[in-house]
BALOBA-1460 file (C-alpha; in Angstrom, 3 decimals):
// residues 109
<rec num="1" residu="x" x="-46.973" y="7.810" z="-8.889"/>
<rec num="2" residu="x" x="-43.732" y="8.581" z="-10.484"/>
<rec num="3" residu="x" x="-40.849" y="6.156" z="-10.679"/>
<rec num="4" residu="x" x="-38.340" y="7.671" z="-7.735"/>
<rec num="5" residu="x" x="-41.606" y="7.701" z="-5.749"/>
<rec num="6" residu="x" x="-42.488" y="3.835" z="-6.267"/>
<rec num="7" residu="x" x="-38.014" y="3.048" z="-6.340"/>
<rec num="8" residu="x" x="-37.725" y="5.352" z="-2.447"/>
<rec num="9" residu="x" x="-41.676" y="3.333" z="-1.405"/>
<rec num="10" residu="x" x="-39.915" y="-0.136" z="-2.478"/>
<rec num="11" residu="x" x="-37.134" y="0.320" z="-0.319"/>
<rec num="12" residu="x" x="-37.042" y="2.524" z="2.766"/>
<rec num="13" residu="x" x="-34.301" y="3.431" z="4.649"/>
<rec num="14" residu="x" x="-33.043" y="1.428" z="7.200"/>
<rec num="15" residu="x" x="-33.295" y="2.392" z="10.855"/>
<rec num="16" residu="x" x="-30.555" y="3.072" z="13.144"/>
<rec num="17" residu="x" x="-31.344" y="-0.208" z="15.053"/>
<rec num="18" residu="x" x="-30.860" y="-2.666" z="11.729"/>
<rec num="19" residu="x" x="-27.444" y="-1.170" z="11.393"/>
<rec num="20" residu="x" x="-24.524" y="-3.591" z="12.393"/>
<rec num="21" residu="x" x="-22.440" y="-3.080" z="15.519"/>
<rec num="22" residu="x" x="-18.998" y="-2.129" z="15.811"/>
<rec num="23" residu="x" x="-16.696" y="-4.614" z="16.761"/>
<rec num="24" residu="x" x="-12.459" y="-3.914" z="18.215"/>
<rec num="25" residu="x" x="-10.655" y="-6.958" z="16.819"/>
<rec num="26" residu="x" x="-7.465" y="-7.402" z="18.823"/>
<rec num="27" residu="x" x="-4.604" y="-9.787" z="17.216"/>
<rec num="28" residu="x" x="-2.342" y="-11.950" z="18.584"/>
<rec num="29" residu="x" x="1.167" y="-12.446" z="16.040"/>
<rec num="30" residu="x" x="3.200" y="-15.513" z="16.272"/>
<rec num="31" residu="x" x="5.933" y="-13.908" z="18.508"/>
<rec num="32" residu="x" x="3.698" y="-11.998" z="21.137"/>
<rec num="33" residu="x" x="2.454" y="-12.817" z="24.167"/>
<rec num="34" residu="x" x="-0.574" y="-9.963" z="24.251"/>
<rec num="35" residu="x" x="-3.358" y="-9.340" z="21.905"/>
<rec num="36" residu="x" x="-3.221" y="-5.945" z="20.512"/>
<rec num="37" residu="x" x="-5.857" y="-3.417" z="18.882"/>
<rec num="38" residu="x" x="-5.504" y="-3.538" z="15.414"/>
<rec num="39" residu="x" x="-8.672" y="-2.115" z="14.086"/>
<rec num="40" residu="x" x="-12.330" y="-2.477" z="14.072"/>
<rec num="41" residu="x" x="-14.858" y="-3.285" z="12.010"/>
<rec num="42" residu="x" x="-19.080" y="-4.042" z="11.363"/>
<rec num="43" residu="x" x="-21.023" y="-7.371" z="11.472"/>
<rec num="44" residu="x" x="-24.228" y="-8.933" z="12.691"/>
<rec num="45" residu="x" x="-22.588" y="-11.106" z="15.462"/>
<rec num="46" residu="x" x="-19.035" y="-12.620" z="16.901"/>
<rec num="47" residu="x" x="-18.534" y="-15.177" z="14.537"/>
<rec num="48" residu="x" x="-19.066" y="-12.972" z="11.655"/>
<rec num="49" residu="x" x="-16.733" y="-10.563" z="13.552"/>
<rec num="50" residu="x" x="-14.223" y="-13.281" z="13.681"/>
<rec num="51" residu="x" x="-14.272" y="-14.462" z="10.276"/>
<rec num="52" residu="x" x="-14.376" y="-10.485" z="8.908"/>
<rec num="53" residu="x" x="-11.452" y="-9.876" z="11.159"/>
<rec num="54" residu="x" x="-9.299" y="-12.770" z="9.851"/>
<rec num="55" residu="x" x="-10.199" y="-11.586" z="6.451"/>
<rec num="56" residu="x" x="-9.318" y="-8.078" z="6.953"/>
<rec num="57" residu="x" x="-6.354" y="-8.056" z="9.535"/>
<rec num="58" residu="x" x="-4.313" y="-11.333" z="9.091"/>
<rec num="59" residu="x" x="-3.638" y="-11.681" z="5.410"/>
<rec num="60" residu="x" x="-0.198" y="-12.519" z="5.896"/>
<rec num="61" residu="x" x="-0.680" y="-14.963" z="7.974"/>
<rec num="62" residu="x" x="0.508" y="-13.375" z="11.222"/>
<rec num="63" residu="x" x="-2.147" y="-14.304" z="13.884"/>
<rec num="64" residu="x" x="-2.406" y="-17.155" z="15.858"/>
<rec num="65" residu="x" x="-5.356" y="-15.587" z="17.934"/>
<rec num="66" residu="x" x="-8.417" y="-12.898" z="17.351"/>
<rec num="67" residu="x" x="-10.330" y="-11.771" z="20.186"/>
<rec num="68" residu="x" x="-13.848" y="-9.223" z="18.989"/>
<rec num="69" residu="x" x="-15.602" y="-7.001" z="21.548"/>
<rec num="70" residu="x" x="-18.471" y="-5.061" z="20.642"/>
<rec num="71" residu="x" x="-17.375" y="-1.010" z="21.250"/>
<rec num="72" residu="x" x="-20.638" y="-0.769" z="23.446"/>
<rec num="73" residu="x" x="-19.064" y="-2.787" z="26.138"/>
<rec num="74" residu="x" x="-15.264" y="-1.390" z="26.125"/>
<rec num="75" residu="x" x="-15.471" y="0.675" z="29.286"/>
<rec num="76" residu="x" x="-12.391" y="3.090" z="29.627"/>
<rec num="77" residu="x" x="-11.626" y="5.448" z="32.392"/>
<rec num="78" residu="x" x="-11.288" y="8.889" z="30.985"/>
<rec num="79" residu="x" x="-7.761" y="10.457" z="31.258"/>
<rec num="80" residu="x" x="-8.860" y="13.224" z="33.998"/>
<rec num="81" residu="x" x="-9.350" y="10.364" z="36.320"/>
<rec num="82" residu="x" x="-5.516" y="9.464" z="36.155"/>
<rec num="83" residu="x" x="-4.369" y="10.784" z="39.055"/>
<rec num="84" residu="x" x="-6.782" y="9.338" z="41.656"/>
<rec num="85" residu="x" x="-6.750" y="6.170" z="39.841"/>
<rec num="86" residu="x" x="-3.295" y="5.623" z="39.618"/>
<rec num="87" residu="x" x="-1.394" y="8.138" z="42.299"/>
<rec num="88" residu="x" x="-2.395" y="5.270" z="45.229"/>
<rec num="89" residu="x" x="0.068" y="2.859" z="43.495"/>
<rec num="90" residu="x" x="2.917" y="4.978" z="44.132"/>
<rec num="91" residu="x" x="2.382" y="4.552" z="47.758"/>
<rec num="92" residu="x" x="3.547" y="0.867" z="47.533"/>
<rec num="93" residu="x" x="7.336" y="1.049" z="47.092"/>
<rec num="94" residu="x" x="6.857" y="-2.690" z="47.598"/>
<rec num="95" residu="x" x="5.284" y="-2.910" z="43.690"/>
<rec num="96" residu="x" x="8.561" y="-0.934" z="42.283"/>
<rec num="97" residu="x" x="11.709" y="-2.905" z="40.924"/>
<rec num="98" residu="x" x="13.911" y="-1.277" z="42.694"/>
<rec num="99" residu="x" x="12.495" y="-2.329" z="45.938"/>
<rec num="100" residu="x" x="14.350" y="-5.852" z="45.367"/>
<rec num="101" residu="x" x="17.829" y="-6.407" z="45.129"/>
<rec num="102" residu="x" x="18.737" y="-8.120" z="41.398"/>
<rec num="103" residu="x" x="21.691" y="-10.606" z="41.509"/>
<rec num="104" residu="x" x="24.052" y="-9.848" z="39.450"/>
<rec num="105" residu="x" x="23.223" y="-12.605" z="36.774"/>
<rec num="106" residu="x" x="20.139" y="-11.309" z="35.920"/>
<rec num="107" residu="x" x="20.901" y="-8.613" z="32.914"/>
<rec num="108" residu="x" x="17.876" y="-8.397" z="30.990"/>
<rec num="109" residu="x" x="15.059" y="-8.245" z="33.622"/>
């Protein structure tokens, strides 16, 4: 048996299953109120997510939170579905700002 055949016998290539999963990390910065996508990454499980994404994303120093979701469970609706998903909301003047009258006082609303 020659060498590459004993080197590619010693160590076989790993299956699609023994592959990590793909994790969003979403960061929350010092001054925000929301957690926002800032990347995504590979690792065996949620703490190791957590502790990759702290490494990679807040070097600086600027999170105060980190939230990981495995990709295989972010369900999104697909952007041909807009109009039936959203057009019913424009039915409820009620939910619009200008519905309400704003006192005067309030500038930055």
């Amino acid at each position: 048996m020659s060498k590459t055949a004993v080197q590619s016998a010693a160590m076989p290539a790993a299956p699609h299953e023994a592959e990590w999963p793909l994790w969003e990390v979403f960061i929350r910065s010092q001054h925000g109120l929301a957690h926002k996508h800032v990347g995504s990454l590979h690792a065996p499980d949620a703490p190791l997510a957590i502790r990759n994404a702290r490494d990679v994303y807040t070097r600086r120093n600027e999170g105060v939170s980190i939230w990981v979701v495995r990709s295989a469970d972010v369900h999104a609706s697909a952007p041909g579905d807009r109009e039936p998903l959203f057009d019913p909301a424009n039915d409820k003047v009620y939910r619009h700002p200008t519905f309400f009258p704003m006192p005067d006082e309030v500038k930055h609303l």
